[in-house]
C-alpha positions as CSV (number, residue, x, y, z in Angstrom):
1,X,106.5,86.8,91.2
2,X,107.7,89.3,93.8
3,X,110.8,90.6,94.0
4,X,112.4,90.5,98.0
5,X,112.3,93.3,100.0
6,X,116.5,93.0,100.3
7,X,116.5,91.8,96.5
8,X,117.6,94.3,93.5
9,X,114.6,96.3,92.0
10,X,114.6,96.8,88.6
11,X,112.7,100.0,88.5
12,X,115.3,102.8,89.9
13,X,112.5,105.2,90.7
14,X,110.6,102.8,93.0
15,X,114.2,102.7,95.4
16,X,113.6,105.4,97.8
17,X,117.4,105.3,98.8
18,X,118.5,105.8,95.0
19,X,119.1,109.8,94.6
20,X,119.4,109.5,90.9
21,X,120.8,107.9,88.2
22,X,122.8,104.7,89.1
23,X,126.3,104.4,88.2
24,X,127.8,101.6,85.8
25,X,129.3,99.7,89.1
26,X,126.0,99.6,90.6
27,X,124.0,98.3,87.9
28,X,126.9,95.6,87.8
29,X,126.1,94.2,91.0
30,X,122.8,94.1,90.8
31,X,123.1,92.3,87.3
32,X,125.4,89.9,88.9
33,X,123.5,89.8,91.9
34,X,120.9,88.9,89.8
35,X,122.8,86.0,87.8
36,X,123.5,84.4,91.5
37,X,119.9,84.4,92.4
38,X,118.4,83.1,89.2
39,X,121.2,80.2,89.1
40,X,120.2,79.2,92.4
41,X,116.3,79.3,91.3
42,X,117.7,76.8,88.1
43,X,119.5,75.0,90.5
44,X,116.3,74.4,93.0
45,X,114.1,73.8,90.3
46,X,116.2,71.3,88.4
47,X,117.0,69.5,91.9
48,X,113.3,69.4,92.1
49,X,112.5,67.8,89.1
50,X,115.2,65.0,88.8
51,X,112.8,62.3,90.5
52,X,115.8,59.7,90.4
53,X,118.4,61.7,92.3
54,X,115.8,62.7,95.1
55,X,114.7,58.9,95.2
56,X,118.1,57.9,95.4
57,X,119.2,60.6,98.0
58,X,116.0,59.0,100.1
59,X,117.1,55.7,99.6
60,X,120.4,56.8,101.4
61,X,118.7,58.4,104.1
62,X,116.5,55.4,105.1
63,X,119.4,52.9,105.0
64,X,121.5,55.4,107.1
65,X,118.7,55.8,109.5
66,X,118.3,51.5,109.1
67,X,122.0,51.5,109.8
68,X,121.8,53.9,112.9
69,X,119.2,51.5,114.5
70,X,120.8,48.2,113.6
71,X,124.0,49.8,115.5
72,X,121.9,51.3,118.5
73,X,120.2,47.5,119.0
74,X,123.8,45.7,118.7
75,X,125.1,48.1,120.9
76,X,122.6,47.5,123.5
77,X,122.5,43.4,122.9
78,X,126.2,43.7,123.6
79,X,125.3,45.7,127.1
80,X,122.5,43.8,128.0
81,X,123.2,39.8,127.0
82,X,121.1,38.1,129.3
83,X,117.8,39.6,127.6
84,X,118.1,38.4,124.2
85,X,120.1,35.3,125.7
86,X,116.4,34.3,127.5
87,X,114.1,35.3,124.7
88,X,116.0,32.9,123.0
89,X,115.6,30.1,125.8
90,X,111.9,31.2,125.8
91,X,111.5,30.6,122.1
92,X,113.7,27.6,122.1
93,X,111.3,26.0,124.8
94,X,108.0,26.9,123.2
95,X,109.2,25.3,120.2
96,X,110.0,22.1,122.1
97,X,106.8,21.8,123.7
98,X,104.9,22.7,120.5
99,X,106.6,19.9,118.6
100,X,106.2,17.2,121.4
101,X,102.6,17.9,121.4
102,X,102.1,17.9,118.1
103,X,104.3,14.3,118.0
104,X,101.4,13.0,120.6
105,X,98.3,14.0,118.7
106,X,99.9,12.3,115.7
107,X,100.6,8.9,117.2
108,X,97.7,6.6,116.8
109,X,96.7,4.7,119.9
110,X,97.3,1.1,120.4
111,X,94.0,-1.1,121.7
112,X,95.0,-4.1,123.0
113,X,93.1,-6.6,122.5
C-alpha cells in the first residue's frame, strides 16, 4: 500500500521540502493526521463488511425509488383521467364479451324433434 502523494510520509529524508529534523508539533499532526485517515479506512472497511446494513440501506433505496414512481404515475392519473378511465372501459368490455362467449359455447343445443 502506497502512501498519497498529499498524505504524511513516514520517512523524513524522502520529503524534499523537510530541511531537517522535524519539530514535536509537526510530528503531532502528522500522527493525528494519521489517526483521521486510518479511522476513516476502519470505518470504510467495517461499512463494507456489514452485509445486513448495506442490504438494508438497499432495501430503502428501492422502496424510495418504488415510492418516487408510484407518486409520478398518481400524479399523472390525476392529470390525465380520461386514459386510465378508458383502459378501464376497454378491459371492462373485453371481459363482457369473453364471458358471453364463453356462456354460448357452454349451452347445449336444443333439437327439436
Amino acid at each position: 500500500m502506497t502512501t498519497p502523494p498529499d498524505g504524511p510520509t513516514s520517512d523524513p529524508a524522502a520529503d524534499p521540502a523537510s530541511s531537517g529534523p522535524r519539530s514535536k508539533e509537526e510530528i503531532e499532526a502528522d500522527i493525528e493526521a494519521t489517526r483521521v485517515q486510518l479511522g476513516q479506512t476502519v470505518d470504510a472497511l467495517s461499512h463494507r463488511l456489514d452485509v445486513k446494513s448495506r442490504l438494508k440501506e438497499q432495501a430503502q433505496q428501492r422502496r424510495a425509488q418504488a415510492m418516487h414512481q408510484v407518486q409520478q404515475t398518481t400524479d399523472r392519473v390525476r392529470r390525465q383521467p380520461a386514459v386510465p378511465a378508458a383502459v378501464a372501459a376497454g378491459v371492462l368490455l373485453l371481459t363482457t364479451v369473453l364471458v358471453l362467449r364463453g356462456r354460448r359455447k357452454r349451452r347445449p343445443r336444443r333439437r327439436r324433434g
